[in-house]
N, CA, C and O atoms as CSV, one atom per row, in Angstrom:
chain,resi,resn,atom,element,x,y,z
A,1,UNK,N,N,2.900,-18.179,-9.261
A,1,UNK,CA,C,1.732,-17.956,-8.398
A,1,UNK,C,C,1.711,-16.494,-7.963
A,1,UNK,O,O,2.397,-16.115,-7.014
A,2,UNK,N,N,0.757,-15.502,-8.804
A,2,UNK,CA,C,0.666,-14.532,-8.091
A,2,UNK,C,C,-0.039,-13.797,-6.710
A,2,UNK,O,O,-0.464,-14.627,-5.908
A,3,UNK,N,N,-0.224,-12.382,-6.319
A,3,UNK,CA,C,-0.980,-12.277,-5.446
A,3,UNK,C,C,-2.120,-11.538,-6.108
A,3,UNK,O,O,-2.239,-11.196,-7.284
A,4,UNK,N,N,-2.918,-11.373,-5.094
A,4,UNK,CA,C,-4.374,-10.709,-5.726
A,4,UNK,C,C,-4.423,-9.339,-4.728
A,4,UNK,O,O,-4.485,-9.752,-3.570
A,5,UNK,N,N,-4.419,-8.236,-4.752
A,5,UNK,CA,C,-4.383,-6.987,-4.396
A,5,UNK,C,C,-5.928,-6.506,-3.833
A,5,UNK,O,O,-6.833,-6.545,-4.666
A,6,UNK,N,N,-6.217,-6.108,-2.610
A,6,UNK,CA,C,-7.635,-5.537,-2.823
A,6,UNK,C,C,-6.852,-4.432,-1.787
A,6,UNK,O,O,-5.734,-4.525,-1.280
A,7,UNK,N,N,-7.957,-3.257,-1.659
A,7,UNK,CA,C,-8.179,-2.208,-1.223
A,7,UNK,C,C,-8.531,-2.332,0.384
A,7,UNK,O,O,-9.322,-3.262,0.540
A,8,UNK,N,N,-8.196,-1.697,1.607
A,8,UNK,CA,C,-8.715,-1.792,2.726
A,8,UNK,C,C,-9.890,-0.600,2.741
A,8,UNK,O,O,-9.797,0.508,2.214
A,9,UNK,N,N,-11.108,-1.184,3.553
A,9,UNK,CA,C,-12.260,-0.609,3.412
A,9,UNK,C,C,-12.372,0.008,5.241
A,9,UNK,O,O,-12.821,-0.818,6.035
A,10,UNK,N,N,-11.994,1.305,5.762
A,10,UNK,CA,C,-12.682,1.346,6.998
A,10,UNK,C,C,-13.959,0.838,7.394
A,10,UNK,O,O,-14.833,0.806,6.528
A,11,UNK,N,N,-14.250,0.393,8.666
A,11,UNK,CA,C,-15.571,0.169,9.329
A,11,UNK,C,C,-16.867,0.837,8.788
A,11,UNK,O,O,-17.975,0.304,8.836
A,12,UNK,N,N,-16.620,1.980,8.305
A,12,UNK,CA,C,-17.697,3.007,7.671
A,12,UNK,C,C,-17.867,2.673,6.347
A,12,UNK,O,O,-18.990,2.837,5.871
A,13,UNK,N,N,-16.711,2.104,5.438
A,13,UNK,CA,C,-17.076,2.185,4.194
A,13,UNK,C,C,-15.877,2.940,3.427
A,13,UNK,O,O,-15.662,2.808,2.222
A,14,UNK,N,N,-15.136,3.745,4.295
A,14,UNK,CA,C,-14.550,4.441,3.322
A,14,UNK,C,C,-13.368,3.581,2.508
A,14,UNK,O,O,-13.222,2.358,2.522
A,15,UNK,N,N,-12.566,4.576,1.791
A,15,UNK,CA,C,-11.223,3.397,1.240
A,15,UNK,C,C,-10.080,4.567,0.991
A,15,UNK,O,O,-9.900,4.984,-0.153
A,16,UNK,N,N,-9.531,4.937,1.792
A,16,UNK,CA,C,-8.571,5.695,2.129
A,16,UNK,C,C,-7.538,5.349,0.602
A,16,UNK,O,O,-7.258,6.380,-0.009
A,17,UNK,N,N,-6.989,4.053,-0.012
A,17,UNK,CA,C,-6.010,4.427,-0.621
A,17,UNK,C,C,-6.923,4.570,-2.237
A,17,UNK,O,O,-6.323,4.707,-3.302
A,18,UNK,N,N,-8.176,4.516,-2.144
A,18,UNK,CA,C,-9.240,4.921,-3.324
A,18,UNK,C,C,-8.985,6.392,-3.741
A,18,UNK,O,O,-8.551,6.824,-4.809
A,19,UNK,N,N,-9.388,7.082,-2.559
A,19,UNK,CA,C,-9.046,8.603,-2.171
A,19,UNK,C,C,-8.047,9.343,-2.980
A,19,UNK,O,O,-8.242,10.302,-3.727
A,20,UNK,N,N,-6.750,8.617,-2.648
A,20,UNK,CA,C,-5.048,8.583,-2.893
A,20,UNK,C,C,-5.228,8.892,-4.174
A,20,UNK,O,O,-5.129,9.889,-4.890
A,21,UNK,N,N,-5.626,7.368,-4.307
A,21,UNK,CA,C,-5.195,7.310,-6.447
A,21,UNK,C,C,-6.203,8.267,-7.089
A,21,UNK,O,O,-5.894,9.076,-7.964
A,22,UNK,N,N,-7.298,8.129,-6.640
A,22,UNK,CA,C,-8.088,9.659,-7.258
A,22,UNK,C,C,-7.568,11.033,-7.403
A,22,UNK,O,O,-8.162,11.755,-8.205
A,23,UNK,N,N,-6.892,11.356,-6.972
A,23,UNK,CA,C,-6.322,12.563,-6.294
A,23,UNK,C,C,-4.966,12.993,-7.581
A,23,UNK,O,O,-4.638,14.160,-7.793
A,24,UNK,N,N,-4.293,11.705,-8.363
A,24,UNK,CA,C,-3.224,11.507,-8.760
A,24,UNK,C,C,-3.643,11.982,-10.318
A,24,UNK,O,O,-4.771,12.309,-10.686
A,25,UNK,N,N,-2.893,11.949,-10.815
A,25,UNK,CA,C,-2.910,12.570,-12.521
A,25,UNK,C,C,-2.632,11.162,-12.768
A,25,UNK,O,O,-2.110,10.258,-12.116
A,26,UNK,N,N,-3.574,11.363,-14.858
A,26,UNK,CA,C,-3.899,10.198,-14.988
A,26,UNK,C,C,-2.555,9.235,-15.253
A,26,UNK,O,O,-2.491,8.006,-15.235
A,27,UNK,N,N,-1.580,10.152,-15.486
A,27,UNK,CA,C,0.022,9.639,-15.575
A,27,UNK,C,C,0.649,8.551,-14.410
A,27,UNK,O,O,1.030,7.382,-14.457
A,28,UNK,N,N,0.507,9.955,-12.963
A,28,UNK,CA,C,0.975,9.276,-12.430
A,28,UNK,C,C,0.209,7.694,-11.995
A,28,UNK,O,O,0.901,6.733,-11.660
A,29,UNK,N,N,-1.504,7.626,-12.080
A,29,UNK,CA,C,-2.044,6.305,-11.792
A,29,UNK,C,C,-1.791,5.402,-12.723
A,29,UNK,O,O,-2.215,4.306,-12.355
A,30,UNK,N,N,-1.251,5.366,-13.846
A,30,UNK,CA,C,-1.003,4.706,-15.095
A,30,UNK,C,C,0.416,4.131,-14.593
A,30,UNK,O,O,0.694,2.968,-14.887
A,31,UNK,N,N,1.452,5.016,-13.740
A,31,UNK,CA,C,2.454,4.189,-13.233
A,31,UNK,C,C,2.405,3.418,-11.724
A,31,UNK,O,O,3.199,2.685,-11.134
A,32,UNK,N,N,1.142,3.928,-11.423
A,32,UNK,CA,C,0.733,3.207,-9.893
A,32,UNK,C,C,0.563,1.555,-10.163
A,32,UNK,O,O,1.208,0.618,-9.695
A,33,UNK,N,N,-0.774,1.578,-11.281
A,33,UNK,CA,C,-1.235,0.435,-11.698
A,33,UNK,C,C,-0.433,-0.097,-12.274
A,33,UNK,O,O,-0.730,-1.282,-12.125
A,34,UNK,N,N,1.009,-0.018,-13.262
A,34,UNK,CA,C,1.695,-0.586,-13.669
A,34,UNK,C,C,2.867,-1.387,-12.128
A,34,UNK,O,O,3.089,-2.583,-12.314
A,35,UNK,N,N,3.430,-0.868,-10.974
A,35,UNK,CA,C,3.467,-1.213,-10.052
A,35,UNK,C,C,3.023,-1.818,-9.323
A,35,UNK,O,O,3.685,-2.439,-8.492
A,36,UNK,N,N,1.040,-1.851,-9.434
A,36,UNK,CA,C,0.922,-2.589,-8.231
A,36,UNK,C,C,0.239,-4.176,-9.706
A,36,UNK,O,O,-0.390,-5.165,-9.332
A,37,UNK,N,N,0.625,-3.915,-11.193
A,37,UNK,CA,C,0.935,-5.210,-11.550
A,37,UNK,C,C,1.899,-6.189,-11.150
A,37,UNK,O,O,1.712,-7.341,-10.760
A,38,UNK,N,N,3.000,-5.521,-11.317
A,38,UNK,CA,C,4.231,-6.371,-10.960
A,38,UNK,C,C,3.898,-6.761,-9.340
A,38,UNK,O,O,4.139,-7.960,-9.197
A,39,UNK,N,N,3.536,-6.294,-8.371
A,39,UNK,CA,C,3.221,-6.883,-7.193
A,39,UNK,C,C,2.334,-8.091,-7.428
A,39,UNK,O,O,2.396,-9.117,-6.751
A,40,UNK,N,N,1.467,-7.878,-8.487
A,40,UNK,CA,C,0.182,-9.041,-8.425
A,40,UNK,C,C,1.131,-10.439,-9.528
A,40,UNK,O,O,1.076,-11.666,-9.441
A,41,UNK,N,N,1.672,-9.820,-10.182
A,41,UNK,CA,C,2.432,-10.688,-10.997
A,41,UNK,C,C,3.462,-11.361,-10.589
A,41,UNK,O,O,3.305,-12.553,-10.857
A,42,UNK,N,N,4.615,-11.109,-9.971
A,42,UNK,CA,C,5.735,-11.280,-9.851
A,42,UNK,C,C,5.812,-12.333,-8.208
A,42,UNK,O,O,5.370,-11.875,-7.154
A,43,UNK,N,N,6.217,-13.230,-8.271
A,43,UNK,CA,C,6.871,-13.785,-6.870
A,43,UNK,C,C,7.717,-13.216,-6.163
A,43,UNK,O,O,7.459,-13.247,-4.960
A,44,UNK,N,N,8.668,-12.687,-6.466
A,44,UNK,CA,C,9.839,-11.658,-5.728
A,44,UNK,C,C,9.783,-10.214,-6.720
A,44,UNK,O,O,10.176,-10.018,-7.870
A,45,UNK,N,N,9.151,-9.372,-5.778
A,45,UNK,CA,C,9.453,-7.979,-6.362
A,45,UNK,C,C,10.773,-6.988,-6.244
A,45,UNK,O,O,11.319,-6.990,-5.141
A,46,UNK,N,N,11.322,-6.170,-7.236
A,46,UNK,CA,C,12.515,-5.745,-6.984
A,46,UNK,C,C,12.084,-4.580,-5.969
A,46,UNK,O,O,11.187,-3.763,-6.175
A,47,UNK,N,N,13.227,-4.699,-4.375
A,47,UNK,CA,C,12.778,-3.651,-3.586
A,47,UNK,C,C,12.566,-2.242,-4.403
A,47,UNK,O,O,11.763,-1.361,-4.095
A,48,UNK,N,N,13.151,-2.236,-5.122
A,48,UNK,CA,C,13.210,-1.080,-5.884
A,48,UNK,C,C,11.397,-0.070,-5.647
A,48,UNK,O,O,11.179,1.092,-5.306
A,49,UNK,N,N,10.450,-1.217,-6.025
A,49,UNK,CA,C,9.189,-1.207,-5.997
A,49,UNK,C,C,8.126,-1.672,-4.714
A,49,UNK,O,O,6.919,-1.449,-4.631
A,50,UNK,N,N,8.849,-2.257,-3.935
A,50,UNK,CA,C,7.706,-2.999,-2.594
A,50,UNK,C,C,9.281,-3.508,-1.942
A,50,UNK,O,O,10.286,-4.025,-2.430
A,51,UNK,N,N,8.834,-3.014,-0.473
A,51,UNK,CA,C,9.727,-3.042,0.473
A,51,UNK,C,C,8.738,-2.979,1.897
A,51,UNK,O,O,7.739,-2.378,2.291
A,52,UNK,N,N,9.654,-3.953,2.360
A,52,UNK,CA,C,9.058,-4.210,3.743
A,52,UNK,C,C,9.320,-2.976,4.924
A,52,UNK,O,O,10.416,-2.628,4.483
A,53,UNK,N,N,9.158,-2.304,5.799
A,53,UNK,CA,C,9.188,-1.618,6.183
A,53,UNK,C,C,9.467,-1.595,7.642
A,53,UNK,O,O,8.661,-1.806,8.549
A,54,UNK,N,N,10.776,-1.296,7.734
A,54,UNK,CA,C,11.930,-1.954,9.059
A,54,UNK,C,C,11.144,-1.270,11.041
A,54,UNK,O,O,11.061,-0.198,11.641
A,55,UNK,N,N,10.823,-2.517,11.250
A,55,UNK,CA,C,10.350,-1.804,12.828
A,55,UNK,C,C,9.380,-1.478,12.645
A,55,UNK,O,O,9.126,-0.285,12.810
A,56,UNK,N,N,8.460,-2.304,12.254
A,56,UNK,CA,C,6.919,-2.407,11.914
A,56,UNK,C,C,6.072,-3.431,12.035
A,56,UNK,O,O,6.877,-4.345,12.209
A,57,UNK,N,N,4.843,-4.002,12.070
A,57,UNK,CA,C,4.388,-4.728,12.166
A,57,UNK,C,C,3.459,-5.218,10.960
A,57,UNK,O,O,2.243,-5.039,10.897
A,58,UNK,N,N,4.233,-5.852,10.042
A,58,UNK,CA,C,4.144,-6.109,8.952
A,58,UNK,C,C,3.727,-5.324,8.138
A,58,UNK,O,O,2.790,-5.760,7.469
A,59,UNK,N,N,4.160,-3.979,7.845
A,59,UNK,CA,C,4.158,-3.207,6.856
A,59,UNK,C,C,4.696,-2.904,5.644
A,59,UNK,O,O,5.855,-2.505,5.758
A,60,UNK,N,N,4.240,-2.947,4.384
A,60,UNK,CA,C,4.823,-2.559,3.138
A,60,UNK,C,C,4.660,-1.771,2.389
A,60,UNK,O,O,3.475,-1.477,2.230
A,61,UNK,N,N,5.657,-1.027,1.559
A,61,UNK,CA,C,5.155,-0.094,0.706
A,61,UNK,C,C,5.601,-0.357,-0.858
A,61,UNK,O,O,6.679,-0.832,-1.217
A,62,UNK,N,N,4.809,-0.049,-1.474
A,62,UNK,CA,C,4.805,-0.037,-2.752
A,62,UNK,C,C,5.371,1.209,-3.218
A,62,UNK,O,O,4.801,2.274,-2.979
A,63,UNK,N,N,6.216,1.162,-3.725
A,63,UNK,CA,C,6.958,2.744,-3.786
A,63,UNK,C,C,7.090,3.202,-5.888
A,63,UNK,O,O,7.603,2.581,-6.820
A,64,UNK,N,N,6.565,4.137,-5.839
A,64,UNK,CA,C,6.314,4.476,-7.086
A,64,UNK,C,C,7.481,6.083,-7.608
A,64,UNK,O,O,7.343,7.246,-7.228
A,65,UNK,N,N,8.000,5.801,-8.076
A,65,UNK,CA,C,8.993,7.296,-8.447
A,65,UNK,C,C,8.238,7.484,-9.855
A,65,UNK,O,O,7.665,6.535,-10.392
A,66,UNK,N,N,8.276,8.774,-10.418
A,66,UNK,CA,C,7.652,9.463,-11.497
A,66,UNK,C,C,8.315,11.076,-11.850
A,66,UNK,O,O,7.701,12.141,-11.912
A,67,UNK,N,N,9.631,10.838,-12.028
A,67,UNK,CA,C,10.457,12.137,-12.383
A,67,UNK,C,C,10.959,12.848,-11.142
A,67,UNK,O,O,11.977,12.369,-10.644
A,68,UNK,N,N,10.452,13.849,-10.588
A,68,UNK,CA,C,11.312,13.991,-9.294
A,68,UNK,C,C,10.416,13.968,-8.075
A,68,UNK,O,O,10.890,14.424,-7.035
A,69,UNK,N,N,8.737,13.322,-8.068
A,69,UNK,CA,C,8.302,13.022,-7.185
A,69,UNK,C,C,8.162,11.390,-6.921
A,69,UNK,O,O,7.930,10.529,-7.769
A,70,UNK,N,N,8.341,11.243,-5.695
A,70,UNK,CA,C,7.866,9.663,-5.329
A,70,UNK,C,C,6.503,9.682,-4.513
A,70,UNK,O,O,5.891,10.582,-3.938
A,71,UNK,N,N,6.243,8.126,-4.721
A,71,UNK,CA,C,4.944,8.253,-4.102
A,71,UNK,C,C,4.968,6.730,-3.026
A,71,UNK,O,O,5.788,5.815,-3.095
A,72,UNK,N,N,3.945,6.838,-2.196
A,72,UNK,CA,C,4.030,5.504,-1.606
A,72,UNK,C,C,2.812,5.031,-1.292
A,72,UNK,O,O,2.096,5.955,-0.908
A,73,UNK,N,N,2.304,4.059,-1.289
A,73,UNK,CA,C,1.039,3.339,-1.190
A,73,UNK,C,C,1.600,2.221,0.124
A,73,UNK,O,O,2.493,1.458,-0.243
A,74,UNK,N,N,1.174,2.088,1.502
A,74,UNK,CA,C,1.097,1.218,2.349
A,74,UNK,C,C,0.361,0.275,1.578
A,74,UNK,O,O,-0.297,0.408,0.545
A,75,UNK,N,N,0.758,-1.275,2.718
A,75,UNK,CA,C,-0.022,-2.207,2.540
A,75,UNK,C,C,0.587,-3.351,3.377
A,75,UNK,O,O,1.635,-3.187,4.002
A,76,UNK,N,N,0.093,-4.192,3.375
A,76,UNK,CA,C,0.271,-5.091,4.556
A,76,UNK,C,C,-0.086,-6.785,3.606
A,76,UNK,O,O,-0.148,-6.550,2.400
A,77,UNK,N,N,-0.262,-7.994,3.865
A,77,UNK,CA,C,-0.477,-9.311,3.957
A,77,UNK,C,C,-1.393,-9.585,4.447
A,77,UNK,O,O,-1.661,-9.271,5.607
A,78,UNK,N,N,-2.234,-10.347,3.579
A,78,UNK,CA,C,-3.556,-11.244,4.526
A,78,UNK,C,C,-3.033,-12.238,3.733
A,78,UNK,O,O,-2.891,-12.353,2.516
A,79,UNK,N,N,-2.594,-13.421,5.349
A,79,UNK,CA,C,-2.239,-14.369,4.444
A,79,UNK,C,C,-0.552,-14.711,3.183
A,79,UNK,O,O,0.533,-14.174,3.407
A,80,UNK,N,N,-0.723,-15.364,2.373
A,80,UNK,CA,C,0.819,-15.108,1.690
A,80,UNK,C,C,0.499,-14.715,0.327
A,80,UNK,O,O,1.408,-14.624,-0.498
A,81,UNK,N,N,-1.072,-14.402,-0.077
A,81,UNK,CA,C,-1.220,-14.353,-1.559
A,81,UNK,C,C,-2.068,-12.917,-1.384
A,81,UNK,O,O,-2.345,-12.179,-2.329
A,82,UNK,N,N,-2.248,-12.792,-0.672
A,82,UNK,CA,C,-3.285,-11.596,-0.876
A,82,UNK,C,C,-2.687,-10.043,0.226
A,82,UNK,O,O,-2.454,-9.977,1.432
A,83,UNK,N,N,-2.608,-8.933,-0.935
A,83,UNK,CA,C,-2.065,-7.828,-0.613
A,83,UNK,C,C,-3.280,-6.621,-0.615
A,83,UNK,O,O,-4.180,-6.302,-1.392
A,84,UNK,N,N,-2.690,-6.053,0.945
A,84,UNK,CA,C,-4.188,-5.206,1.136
A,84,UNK,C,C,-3.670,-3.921,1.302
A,84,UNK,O,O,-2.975,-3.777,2.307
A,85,UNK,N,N,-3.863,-2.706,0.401
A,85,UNK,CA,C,-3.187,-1.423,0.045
A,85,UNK,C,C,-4.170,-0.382,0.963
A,85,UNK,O,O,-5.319,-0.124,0.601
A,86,UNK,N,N,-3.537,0.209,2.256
A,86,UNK,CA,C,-4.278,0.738,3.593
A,86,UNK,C,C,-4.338,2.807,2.676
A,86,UNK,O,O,-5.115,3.759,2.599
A,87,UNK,N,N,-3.349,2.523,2.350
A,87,UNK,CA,C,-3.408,4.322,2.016
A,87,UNK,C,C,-2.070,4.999,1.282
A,87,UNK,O,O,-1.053,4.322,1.437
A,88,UNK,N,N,-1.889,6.352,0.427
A,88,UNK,CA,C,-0.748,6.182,0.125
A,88,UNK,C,C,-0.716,7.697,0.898
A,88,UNK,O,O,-1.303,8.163,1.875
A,89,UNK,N,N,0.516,8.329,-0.292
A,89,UNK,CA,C,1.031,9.526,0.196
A,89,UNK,C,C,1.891,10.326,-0.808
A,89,UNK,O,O,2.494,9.513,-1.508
A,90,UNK,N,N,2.125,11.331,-1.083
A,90,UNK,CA,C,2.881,12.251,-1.550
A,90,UNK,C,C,4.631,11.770,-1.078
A,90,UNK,O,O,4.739,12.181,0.077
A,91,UNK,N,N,5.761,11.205,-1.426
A,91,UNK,CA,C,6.555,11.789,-0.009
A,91,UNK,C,C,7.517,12.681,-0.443
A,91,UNK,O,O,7.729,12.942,-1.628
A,92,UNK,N,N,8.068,13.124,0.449
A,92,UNK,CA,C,8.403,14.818,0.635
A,92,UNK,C,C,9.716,14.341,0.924
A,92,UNK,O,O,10.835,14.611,0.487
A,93,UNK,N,N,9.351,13.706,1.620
A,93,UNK,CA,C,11.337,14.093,3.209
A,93,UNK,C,C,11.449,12.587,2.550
A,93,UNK,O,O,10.637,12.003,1.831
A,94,UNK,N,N,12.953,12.084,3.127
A,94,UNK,CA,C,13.812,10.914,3.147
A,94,UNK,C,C,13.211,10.455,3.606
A,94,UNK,O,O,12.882,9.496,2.908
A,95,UNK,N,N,12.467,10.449,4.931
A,95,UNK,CA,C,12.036,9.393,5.741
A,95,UNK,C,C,10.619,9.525,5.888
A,95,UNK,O,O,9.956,10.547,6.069
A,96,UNK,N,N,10.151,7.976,5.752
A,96,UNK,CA,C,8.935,8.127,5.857
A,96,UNK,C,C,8.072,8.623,6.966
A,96,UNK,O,O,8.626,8.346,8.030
A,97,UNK,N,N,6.904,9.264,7.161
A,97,UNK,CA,C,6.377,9.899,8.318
A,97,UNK,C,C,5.815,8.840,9.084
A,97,UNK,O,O,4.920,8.062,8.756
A,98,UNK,N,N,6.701,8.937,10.555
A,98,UNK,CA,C,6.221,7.935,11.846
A,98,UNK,C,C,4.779,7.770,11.765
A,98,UNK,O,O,4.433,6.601,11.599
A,99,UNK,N,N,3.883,8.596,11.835
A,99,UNK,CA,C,2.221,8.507,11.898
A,99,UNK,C,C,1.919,8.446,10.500
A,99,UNK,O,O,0.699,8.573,10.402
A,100,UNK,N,N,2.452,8.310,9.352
A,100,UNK,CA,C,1.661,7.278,8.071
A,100,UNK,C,C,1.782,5.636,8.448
A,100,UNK,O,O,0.885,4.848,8.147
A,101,UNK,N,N,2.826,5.292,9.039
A,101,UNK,CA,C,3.770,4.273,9.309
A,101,UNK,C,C,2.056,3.737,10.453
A,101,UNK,O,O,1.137,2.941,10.260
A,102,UNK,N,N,2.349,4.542,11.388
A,102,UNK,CA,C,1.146,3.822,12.702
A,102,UNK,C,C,-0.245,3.914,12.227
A,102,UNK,O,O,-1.050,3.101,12.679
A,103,UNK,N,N,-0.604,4.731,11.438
A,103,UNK,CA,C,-1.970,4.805,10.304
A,103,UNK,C,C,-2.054,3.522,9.918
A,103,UNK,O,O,-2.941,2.777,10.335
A,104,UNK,N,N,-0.857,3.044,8.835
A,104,UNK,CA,C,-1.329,1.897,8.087
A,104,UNK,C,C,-1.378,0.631,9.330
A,104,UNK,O,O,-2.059,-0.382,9.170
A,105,UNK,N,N,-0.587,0.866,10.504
A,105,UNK,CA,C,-0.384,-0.370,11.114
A,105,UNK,C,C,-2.409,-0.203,12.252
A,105,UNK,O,O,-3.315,-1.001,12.490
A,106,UNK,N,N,-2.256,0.683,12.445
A,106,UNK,CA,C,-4.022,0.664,12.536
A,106,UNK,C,C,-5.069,0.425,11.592
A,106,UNK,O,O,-6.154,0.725,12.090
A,107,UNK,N,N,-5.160,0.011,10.447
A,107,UNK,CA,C,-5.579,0.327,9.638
A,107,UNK,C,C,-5.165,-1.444,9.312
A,107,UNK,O,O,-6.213,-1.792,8.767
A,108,UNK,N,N,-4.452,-2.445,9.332
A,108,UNK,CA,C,-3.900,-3.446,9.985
A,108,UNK,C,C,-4.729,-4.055,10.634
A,108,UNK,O,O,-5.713,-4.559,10.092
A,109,UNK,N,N,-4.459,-4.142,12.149
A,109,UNK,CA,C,-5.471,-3.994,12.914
A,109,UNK,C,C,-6.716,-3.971,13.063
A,109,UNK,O,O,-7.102,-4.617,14.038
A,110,UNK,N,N,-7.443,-3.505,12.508
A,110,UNK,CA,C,-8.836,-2.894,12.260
A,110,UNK,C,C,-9.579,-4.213,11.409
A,110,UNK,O,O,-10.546,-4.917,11.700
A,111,UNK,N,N,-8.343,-4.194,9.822
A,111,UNK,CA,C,-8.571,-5.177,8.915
A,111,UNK,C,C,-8.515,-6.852,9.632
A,111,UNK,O,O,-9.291,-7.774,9.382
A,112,UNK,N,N,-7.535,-6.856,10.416
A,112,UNK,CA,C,-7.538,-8.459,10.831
A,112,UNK,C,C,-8.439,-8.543,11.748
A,112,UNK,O,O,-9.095,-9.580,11.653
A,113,UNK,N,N,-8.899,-7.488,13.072
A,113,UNK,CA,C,-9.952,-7.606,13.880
A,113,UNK,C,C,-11.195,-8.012,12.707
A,113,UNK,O,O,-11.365,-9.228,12.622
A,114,UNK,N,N,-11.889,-7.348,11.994
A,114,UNK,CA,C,-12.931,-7.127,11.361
A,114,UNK,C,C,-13.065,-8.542,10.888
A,114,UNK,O,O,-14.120,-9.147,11.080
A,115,UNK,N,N,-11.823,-9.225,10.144
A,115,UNK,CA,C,-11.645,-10.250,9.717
A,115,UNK,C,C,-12.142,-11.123,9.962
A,115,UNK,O,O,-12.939,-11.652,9.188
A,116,UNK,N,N,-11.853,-11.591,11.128
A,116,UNK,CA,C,-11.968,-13.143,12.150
A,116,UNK,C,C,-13.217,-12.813,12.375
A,116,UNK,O,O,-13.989,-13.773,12.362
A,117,UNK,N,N,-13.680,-11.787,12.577
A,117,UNK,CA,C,-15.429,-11.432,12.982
A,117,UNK,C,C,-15.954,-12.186,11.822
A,117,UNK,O,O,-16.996,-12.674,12.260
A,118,UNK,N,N,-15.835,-12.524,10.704
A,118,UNK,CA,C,-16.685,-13.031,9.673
A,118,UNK,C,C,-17.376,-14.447,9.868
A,118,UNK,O,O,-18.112,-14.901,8.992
């Protein structure tokens, strides 16, 4: 039983992790999309690739390496089948940046408020 992946859409329309993958060479999106298969495919992903994200409020990242840059795509759970990808990032340093971290968890937020409004 896999999951089904969609994109988070701000209130306006925009799609922040649309942005991301645009931005990427066609290489590196060729190993994005091969990543966020195995998320849609796989029941247990190797952390290697999607990791929960410690002292958060249900945050995950999809973590993509590509020679000596890594990359990371947030995302969060609606639900237990469906994965919602808030934004990614370049990363630079060891640790991930506190305010990408509170971005996606607003961005969270926003998505489950908007939600229940339906």
């Amino acid at each position: 039983m896999g999951k089904t992946v969609i994109f988070y859409r701000t209130a306006d329309g925009g799609c922040p992790v649309q942005e991301f993958l645009d931005s990427l060479s066609s290489k590196t999106a060729q190993k994005v999309a091969w990543v966020l298969s195995l998320v849609e495919d796989l029941d247990v992903v190797p952390s290697t690739y999607f990791k929960k994200l410690v002292s958060t409020e249900g945050i995950w990242e999809c973590r993509i390496q590509l020679g000596s840059n890594a990359y990371r795509i947030f995302c969060f759970f609606d639900g237990n089948s469906v994965v919602v990808l808030t934004h990614g990032l370049i990363k630079k340093t060891q640790k991930t940046p506190q305010r990408e971290i509170e971005r996606a968890e607003t961005y969270r937020k926003d998505y489950l408020r908007r939600r229940t409004k339906r």
